[in-house]
C-alpha positions in Angstrom: 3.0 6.8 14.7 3.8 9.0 11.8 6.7 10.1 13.2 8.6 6.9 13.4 8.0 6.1 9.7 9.9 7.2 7.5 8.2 9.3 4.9 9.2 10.2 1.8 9.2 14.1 1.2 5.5 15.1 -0.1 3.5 11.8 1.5 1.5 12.8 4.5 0.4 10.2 6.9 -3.0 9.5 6.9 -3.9 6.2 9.4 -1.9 2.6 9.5 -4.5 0.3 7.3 -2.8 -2.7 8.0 0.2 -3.6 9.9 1.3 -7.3 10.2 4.9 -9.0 10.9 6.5 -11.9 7.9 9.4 -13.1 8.0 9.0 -15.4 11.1 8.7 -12.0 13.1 11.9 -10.4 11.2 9.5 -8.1 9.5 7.5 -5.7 10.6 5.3 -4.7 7.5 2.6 -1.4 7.8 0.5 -0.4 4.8 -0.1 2.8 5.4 -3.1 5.4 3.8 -0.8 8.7 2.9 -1.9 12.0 0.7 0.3 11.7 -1.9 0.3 13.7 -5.3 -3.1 14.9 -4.1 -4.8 11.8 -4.0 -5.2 9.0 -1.3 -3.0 6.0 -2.0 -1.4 2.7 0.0 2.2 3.5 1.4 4.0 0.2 2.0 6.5 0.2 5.2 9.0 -2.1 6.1 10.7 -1.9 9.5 9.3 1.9 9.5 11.0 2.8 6.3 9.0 3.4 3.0 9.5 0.8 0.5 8.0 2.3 -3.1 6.2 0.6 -5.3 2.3 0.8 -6.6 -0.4 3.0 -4.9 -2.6 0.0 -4.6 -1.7 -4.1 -4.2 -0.9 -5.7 -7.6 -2.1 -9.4 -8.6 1.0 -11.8 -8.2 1.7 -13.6 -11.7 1.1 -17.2 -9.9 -1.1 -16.8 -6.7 -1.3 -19.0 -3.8 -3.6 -19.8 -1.1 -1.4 -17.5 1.0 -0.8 -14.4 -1.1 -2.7 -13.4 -4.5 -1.1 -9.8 -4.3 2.1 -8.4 -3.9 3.4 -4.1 -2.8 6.6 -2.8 -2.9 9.1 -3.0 -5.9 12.2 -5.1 -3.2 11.5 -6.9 -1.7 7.9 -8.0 -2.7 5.2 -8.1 0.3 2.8 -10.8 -0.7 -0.6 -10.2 0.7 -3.8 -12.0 1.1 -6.9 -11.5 -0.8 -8.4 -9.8 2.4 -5.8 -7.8 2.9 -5.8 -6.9 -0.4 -9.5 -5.8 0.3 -9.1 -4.1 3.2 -6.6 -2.0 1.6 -8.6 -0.9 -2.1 -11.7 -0.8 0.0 -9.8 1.8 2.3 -8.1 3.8 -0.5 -11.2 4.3 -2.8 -13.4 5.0 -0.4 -11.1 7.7 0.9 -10.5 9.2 -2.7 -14.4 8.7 -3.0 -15.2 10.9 0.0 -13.3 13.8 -1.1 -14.2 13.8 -4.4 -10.5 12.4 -5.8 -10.6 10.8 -9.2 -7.3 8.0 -7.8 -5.2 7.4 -10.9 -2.5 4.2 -10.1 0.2 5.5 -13.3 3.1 3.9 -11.7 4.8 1.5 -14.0 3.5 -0.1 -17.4 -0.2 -0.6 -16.4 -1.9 2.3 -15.7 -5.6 2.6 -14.5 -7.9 4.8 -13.6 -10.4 3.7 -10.3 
């Protein structure tokens, strides 16, 4: 699977955590668990090219009942709060494992999980 994404130079593929199609099938959208910068982190992919944005799904400024989290910088992927789940739960725990200490420093809020 790895090979048909494509990755950016210095991301290695990990496992798919989530794949799922928007769009009304247009889209095929993979959130993908990649080494990056020595620590785990969620890879966004759309149509089996990398999209950047944030390591980890970010709260959308006005939820709804279908999406309460967005990745990628353009376009936006909304995501559900389970999906949003599944994808923290699988990141952290990863980082937690091998004794990573996951920083998210990509754009103005920066936290440390």
């Amino acid at each position: 699977m790895s090979e048909t994404l494509q990755m950016p130079d210095g991301m290695v593929f990990e496992k798919i955590i989530l794949s799922k199609t928007v769009g009304n099938g247009i889209y095929q959208v993979d959130v993908v668990l990649v080494l990056h910068k020595n620590q785990y982190e969620a890879a966004l992919f759309l149509n089996r090219q990398y999209k950047p944005g944030p390591p980890l799904p970010r709260p959308l400024d006005n939820p709804s009942a279908v999406a309460t989290h967005w990745m990628s910088v353009r376009p936006r992927v909304g995501l559900s709060e389970e999906e949003t789940n599944l994808i923290t739960d699988e990141v952290l725990s990863e980082n937690r494992v091998k004794r990573i200490t996951f920083k998210d420093s990509w754009g103005p809020d920066q936290d440390e999980f």
